[in-house]
C-alpha positions as CSV (number, residue, x, y, z in Angstrom):
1,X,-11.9,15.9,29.1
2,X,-15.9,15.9,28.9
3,X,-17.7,17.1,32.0
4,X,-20.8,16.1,31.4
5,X,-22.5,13.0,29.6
6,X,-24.1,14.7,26.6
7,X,-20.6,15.9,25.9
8,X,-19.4,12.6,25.5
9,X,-22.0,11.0,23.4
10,X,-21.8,14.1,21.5
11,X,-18.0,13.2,20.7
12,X,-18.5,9.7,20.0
13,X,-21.4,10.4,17.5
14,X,-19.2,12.9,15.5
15,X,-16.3,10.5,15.2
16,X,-18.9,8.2,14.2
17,X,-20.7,10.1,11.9
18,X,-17.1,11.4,10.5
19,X,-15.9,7.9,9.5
20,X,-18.9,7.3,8.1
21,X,-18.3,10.2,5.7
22,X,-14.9,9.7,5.2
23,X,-15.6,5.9,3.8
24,X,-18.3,7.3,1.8
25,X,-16.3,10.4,0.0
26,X,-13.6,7.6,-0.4
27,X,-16.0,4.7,-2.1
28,X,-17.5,8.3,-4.8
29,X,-13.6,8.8,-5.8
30,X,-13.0,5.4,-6.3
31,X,-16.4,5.1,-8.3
32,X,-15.5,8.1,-10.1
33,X,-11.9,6.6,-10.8
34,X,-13.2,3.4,-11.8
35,X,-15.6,5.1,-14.8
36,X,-12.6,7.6,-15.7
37,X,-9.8,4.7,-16.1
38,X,-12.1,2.6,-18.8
39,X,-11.0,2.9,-22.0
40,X,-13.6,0.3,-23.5
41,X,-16.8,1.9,-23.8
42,X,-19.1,-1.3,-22.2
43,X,-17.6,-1.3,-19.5
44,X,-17.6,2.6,-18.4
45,X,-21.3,2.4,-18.9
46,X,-22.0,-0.1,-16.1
47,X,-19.4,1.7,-14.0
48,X,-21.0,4.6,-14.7
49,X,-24.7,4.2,-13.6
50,X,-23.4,2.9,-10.0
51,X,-21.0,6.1,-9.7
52,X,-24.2,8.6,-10.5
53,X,-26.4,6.8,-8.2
54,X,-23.9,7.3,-5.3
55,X,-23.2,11.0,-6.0
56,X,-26.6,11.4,-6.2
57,X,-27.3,9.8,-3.1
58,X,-24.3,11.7,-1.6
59,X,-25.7,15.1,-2.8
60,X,-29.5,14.5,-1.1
61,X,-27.5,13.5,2.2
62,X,-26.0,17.2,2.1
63,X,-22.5,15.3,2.5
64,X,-21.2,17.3,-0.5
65,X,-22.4,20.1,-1.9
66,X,-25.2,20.2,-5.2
67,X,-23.1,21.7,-7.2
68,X,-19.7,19.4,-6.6
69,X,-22.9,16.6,-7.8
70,X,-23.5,18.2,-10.7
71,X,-20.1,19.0,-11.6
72,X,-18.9,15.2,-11.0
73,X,-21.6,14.0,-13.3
74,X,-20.8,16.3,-15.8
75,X,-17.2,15.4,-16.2
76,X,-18.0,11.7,-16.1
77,X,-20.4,12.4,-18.7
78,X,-18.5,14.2,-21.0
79,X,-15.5,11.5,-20.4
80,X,-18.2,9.2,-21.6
81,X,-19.6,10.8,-24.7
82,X,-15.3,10.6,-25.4
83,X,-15.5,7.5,-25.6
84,X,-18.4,6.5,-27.8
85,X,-17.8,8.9,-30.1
């Protein structure tokens, strides 16, 4: 148990601050699932923009890492360029 006060609004910011996280990380792979299952071109464009935007905003928040950004955007790019080619 937590002895002193501090201890125990530290614990109830980190399970706070760790659902918080966990809905976010869950709402960029749905995004990024929503772009990758379109098959009609249209439609994975508009998909698209929202699920950059998030990883974007995801990335400057430090909750994952630059380079998992830029390495989500690519892929969804590239499945993209698939399909309008």
């Amino acid at each position: 148990m937590d002895r002193h006060k501090q201890q125990s609004k530290r614990h109830r910011q980190d399970l706070r601050r760790r659902a918080i996280t966990a809905q976010n990380k869950s709402k960029m792979r749905t995004l990024i699932k929503n772009v990758m299952s379109q098959a009609d071109a249209k439609k994975a464009i508009e998909a698209y923009g929202s699920a950059i935007s998030f990883i974007d905003k995801m990335a400057n928040k430090n909750l994952i890492h630059k380079n998992n950004a830029a390495r989500q955007k690519s892929r969804l790019t590239n499945y993209l360029n698939s399909l309008s080619a």
